[in-house]
C-alpha positions as CSV (number, residue, x, y, z in Angstrom):
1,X,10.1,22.2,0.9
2,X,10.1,20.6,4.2
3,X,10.1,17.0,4.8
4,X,7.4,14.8,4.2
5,X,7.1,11.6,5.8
6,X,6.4,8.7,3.2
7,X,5.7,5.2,3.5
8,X,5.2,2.0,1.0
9,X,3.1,-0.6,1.6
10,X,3.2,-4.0,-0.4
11,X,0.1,-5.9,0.1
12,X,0.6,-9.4,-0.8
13,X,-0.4,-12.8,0.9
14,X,2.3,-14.2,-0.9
15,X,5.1,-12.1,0.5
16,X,3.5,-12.0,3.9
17,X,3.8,-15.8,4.2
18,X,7.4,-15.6,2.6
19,X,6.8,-17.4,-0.3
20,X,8.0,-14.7,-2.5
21,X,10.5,-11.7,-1.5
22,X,9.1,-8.2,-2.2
23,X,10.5,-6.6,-5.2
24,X,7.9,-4.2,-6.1
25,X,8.1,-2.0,-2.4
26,X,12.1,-1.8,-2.6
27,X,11.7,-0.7,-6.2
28,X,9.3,2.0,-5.4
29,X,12.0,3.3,-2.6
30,X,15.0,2.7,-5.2
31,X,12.7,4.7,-7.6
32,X,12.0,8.1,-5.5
33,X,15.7,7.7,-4.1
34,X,16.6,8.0,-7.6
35,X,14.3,10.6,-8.9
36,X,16.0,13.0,-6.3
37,X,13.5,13.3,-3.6
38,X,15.4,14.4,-1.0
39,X,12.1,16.2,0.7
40,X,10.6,12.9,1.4
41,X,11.6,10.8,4.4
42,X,10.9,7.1,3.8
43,X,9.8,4.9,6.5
44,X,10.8,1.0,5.6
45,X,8.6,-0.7,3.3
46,X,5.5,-2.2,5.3
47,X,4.6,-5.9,3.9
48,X,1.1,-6.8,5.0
49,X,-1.9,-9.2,3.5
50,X,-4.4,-8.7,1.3
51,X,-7.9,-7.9,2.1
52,X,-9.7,-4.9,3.1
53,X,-8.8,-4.9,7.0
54,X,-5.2,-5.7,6.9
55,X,-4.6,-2.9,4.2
56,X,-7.1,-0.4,5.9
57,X,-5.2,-1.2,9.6
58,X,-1.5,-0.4,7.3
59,X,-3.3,3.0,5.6
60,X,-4.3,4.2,9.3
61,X,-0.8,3.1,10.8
62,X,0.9,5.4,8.4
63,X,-1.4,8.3,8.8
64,X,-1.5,8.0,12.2
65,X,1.9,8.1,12.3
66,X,2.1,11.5,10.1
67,X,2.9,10.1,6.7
68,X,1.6,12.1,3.7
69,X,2.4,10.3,1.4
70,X,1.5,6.6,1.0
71,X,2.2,4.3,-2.1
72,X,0.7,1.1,-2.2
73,X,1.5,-1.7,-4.1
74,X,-0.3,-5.0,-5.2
75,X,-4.1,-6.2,-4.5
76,X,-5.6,-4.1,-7.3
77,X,-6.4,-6.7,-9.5
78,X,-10.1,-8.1,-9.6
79,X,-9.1,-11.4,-7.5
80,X,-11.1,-12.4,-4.8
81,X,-8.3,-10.7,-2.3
82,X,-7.3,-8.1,-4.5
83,X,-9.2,-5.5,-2.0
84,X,-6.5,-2.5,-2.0
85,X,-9.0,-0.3,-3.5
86,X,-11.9,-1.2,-1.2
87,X,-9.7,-0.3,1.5
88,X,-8.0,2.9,0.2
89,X,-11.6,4.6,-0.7
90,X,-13.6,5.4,2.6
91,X,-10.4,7.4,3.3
92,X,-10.0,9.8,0.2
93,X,-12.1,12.8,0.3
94,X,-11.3,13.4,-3.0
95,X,-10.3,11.1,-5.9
96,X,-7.6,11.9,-8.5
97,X,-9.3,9.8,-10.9
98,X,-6.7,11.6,-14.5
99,X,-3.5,10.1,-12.2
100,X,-4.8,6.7,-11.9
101,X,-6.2,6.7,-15.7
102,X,-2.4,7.8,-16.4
103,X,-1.3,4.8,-14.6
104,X,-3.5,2.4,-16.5
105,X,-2.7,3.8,-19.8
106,X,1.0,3.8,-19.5
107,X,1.1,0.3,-18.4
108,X,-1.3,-0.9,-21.2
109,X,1.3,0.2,-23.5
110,X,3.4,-2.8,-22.9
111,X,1.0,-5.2,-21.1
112,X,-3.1,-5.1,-21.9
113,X,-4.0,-6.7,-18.2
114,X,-2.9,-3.3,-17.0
115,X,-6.2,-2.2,-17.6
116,X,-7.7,-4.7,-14.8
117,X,-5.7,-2.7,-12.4
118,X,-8.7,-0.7,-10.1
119,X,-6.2,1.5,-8.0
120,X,-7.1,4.4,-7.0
121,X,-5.2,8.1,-6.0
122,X,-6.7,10.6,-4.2
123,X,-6.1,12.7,-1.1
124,X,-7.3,12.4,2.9
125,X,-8.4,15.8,3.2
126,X,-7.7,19.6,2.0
127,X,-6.0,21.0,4.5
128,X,-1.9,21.0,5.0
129,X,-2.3,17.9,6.6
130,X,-3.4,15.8,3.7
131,X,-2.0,13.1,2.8
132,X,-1.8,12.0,-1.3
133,X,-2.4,7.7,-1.2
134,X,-1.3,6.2,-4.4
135,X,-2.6,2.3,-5.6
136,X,0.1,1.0,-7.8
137,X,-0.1,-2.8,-9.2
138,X,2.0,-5.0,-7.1
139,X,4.2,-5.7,-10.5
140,X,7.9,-3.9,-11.1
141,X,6.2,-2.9,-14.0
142,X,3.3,-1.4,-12.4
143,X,5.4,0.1,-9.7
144,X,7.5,2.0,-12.4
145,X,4.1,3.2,-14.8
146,X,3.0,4.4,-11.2
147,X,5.9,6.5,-10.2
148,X,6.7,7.3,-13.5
149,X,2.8,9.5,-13.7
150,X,3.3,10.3,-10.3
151,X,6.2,11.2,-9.2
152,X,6.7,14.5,-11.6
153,X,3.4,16.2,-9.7
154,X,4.4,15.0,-6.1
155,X,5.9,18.1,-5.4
156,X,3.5,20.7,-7.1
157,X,0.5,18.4,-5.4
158,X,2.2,19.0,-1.9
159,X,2.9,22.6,-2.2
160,X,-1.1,23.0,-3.8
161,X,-1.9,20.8,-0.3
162,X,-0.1,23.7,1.8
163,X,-1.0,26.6,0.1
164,X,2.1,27.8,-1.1
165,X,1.3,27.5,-4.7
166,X,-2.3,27.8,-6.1
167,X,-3.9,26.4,-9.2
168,X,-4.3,28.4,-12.2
């Protein structure tokens, strides 16, 4: 498969203003590193605010800039800021609704708050240059439960995205 540019995005006031380091974006790198990836080409993990412009600015950056994959982390909860989701939507043209159940359900195996998470997955378009945009929580926890659903059907999802394999 040929490389596909990826990029993380933490969205967190917190980090932003460097009251907290970033954990969960370096995890999610760590993670695809380790699950053998090789066909993805990481940027470094972008660290932005929450809200719906600052997020929506960081999603068109990294498309704009050819990524195909983007994984976001953090503002899917249901707090005033926690706008990931609000930001992710007007982009997808079409939702991949039984990932981001998967997501929830894993994660409410060891935590029941997982099922406030609203993130959504879902593609920019179907044609070969589509990307796949994940929402993961913006815990380690959620991070892991995320790639964990996800990362088995990244390559299958690309090579459906391209046309070298088909569905059944």
């Amino acid at each position: 498969m040929e490389k596909i540019r990826a990029r993380i995005i933490t969205v967190s006031d917190r980090c932003t203003a460097g009251e907290v380091i970033d954990q969960s974006g370096p995890l999610a790198v760590s993670i695809l590193t380790e699950l053998g990836y090789h066909w993805l080409s990481l940027d470094p993990v972008a660290v932005v605010p929450d809200g719906v412009e600052s997020v929506r600015d960081a999603l068109d950056c990294a498309l704009n800039d050819g990524c195909r994959f983007v994984f976001t982390t953090g503002g899917t909860g249901i707090s005033p800021r926690d706008l990931t989701p609000e930001a992710t939507a007007p982009l997808l043209v079409a939702r991949l609704d039984g990932l981001a159940e998967q997501i929830r359900l894993r994660g409410a195996r060891t935590s029941p708050t997982a099922g406030l998470s609203r993130g959504l997955v879902g593609i920019t378009s179907r044609d070969s240059a589509a990307a796949l945009i994940v929402n993961a929580p913006g815990s380690t926890g959620g991070v892991t439960d995320a790639l964990a659903i996800v990362g088995p059907v990244l390559e299958h999802a690309f090579d459906q995205l391209v046309g070298t394999k088909q569905g059944h």
